[in-house]
N, C-alpha and C positions, 0 to 999 in steps of 0.2 A: 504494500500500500504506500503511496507515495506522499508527502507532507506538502496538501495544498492551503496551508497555514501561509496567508501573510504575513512578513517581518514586524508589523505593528500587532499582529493579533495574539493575543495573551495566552500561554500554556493552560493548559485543562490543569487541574490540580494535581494528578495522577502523574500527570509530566515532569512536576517541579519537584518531586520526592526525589531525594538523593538517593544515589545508588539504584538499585534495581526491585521492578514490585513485587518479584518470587520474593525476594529476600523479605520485603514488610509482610510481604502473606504470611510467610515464617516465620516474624516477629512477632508480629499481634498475635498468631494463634501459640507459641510460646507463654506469650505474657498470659493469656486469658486461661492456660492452663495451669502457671505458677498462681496467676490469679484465684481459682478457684480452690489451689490445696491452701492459701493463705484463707479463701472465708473458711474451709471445712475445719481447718485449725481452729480457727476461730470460732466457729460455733459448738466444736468440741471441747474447746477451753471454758464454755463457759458453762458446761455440766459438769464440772471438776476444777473452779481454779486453784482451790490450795493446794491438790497435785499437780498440778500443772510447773504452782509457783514452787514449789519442793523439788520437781524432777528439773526446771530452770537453774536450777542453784548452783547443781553440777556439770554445769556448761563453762565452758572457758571464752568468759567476756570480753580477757583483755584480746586471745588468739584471733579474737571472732573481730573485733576493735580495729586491730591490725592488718585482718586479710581486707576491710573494710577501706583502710587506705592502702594496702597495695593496688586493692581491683582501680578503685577511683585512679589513681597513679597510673595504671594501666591504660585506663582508658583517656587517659592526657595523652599520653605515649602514641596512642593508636590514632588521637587526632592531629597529634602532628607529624605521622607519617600520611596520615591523607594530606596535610598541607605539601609535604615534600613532594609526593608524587604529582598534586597541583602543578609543582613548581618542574620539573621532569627530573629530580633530582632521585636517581633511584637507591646508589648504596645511603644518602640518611634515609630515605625512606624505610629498606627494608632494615636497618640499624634501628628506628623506630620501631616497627613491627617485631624484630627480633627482642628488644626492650621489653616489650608490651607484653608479648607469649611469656621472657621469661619470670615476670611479675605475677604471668595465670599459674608458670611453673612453681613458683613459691609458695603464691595461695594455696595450691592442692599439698603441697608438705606441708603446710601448718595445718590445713582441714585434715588429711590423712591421719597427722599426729594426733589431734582433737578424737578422730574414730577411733585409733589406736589405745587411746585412755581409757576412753568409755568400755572397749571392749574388755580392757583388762580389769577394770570394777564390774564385769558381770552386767553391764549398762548393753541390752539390743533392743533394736525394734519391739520386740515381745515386754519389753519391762513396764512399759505406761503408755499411755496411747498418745502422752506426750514425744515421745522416741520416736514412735512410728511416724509419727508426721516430722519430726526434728530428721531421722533419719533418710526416709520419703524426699522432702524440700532438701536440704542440704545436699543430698547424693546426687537428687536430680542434676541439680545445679555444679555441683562438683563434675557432671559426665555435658554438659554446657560446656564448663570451660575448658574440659579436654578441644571439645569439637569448632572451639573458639579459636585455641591455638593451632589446631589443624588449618582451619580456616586461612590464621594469620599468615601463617606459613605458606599457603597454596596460594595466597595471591603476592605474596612475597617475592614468587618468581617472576612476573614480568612486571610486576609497578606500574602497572596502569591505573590512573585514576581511579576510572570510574569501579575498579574490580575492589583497589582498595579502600574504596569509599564502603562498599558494598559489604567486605570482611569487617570495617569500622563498626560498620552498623550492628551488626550482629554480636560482636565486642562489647558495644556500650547497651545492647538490650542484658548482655550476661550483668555486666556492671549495674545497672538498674535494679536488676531483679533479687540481686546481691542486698544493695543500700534497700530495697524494702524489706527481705527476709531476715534481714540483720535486726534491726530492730522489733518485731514483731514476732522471731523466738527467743531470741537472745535478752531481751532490755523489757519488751511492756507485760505488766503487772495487772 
C-alpha cells in the first residue's frame, strides 16, 4: 500500500508510536497480565492481611530497594543507546545496550539470591498464599528480564534505530512493571 499522505497531513496516532505496534501489542497485553496478578494479590491480601503482613517481613527490602535502582539505571542506559543509535553512532550504542543487559544481569543475582534464602528457611510457593503470588509476580518478571536482555542483545547487532527503539520499549515496560510490583509486595501495609 502506498502512502498517499500529504506532507502537511498529520500521522494517524498508530503512526506516531515509537518503535513498532507488534511490540505495544506485546506490551499492553504484558502489562494487563502483571496487571491482573497485582489486583488478585490484592484482593487476596485483603482476606488475610496480618498474614500477608507477617509473610512480608521476611522479604528483603533493602535487595528488592536496590534491584529497584538498578532496573531504573537500566532503563536510562537503554534510553540512551536509543539516542546513540539516533545519532548513527553504533559501538556507544551497543556499549549502552551492553550497560543496560548487564544491570538486568545483576538484578536477576540479587533476585536469584533473595529465592535462594527463602528456599533455604523452608519459604515456597506452598507456605502462604502470600508466596504464591510473591513467587508467581517476581518469577514472572524475573523470566521478562531474561527475554529483555535477549532482546537487548539481538538488536544490538545492527543498531538500527528504529529496532532499538523497539528493544527500549520493551526494557522500560520490564522497568515499569518492576517500580509497581516493588512497592505493592515489598512496602504496602
Amino acid at each position: 500500500m502506498s502512502d498517499t499522505r500529504t506532507p502537511d497531513e498529520p500521522l494517524h496516532p498508530l503512526e506516531q508510536l515509537p518503535g513498532d505496534l507488534m511490540m505495544w501489542v506485546l506490551i499492553i497485553s504484558e502489562l494487563l497480565v502483571f496487571g491482573a496478578g497485582l489486583a488478585a494479590f490484592l484482593g487476596v491480601r485483603i482476606t488475610d492481611p496480618a498474614g500477608f503482613a507477617e509473610a512480608q517481613d521476611a522479604l528483603h527490602r533493602t535487595g528488592a530497594g536496590i534491584n529497584t535502582l538498578v532496573l531504573v539505571t537500566s532503563g536510562f542506559f537503554a534510553a540512551l543507546a536509543v539516542r546513540m543509535a539516533e545519532h548513527g553512532r553504533r559501538m556507544a550504542t551497543r556499549a549502552w545496550l551492553a550497560a543496560a543487559s548487564a544491570l538486568g544481569v545483576v538484578f536477576l543475582v540479587i533476585k536469584g539470591l533473595e529465592f535462594l534464602d527463602k528456599a533455604r528457611h523452608g519459604i515456597g510457593p506452598d507456605t502462604h498464599a502470600f508466596y504464591t503470588f510473591y513467587y508467581l509476580l517476581t518469577g514472572f518478571h524475573a523470566a521478562h528480564v531474561v527475554a529483555g536482555i535477549v532482546i537487548l542483545g539481538l538488536v544490538g547487532i545492527h543498531c538500527k534505530p528504529r529496532t532499538v527503539e523497539v528493544g527500549a520499549a520493551f526494557w522500560h515496560m520490564v522497568d515499569l512493571v518492576w517500580v509497581l510490583l516493588f512497592p505493592v509486595i515489598y512496602l504496602l501495609r
